[in-house]
N, C-alpha and C positions, 0 to 999 in steps of 0.2 A: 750566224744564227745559233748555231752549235755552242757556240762560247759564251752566248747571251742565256740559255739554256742551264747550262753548267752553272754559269755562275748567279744561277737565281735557285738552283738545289742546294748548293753551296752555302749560299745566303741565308735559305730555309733552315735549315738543318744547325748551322751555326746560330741562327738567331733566334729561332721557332723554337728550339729543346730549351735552350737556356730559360724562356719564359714559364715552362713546365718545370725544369729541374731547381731544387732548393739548395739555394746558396747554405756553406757553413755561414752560422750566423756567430760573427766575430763578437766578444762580450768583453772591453776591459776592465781589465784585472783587477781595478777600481770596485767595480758590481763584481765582479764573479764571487770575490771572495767576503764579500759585505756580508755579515752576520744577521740575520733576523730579530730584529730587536724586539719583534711579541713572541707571546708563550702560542706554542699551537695551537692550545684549547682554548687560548683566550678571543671572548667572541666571535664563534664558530659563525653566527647568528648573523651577527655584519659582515661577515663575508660571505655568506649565501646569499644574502640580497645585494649586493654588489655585484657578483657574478652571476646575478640573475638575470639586474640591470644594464651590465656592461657586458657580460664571455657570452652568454648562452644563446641568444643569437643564431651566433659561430658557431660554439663549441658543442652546443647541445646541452641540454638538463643534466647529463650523466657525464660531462664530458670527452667524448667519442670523437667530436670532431664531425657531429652529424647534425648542426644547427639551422634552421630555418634558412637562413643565409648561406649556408653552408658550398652547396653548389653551384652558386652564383660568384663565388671568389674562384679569383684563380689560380694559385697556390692549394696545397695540401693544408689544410685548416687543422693543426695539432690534436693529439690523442693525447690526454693528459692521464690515461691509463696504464701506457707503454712503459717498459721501462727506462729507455732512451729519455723521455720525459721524464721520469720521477725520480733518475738517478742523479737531475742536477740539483746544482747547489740551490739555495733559495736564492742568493742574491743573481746565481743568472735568467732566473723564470723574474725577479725584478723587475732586471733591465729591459729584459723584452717587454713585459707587458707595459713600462714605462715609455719608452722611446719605437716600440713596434721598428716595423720593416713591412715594406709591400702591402699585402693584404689586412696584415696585422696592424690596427692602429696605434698611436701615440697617444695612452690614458694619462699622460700629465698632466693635462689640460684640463680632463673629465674628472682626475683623481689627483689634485693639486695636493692633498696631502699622504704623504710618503706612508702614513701610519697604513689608512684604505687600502693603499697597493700591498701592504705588509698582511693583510687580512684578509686581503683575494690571495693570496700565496698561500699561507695555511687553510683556508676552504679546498684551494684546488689539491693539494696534497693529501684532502681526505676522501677525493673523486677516486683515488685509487682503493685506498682500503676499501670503500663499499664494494667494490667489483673481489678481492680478499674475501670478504664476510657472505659473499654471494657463493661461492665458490666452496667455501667451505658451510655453508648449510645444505649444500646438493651432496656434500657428500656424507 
């Protein structure tokens, strides 16, 4: 009984964190280092309604990672404010939002054209400077 015991905390604990805890998410090197082929400023406009229609949800209006949905996933639902997040490349915030993992879905299907996912990239890259522009108007 004792062993049966054991080996169901054992179980837990090995198999119960891992569902909590976020994998590196591998990106190859293919996407990591793929160049963004729009200008940043170019249609700011299509990619806030894209990311209205598809991230926010999730992510939130402001993207915080505090979207409607947001506590009903089970993973950590990304903070595109962080710098962990804004310091990657463009081509690996890509690949994720193209191919997803877990919680995060697979917009290839939703966003068959490469250009969309290139224009939710620069939208969300501008979710940080408003929180910049916030920050320095308080001061």
């Amino acid at each position: 009984m004792k062993k049966l015991k054991l080996l169901s905390i054992v179980f837990f604990i090995f198999f119960g964190f891992q569902s909590f805890a976020q994998d590196e998410w591998i990106v190859p090197e293919k996407y990591a280092y793929t160049l963004n082929p729009t200008f940043e400023s170019n249609f700011l406009s299509l990619g806030k309604g894209l990311y209205t229609k598809y991230c926010q949800s999730c992510h939130g209006k402001e993207g915080y990672g505090d979207g409607k949905i947001s506590k009903k996933l089970r993973g950590d639902v990304c903070d595109f404010s962080i710098d962990q997040f804004q310091t990657q490349p463009d081509g690996v915030i890509f690949y994720k939002m193209t191919f997803g993992r877990n919680d995060m879905p697979m917009h290839l299907k939703q966003l068959p054209n490469d250009i969309d996912r290139w224009l939710l990239v620069n939208y969300i890259r501008t979710l940080s400077l408003a929180d910049i522009k916030k920050a320095q108007e308080k001061e």
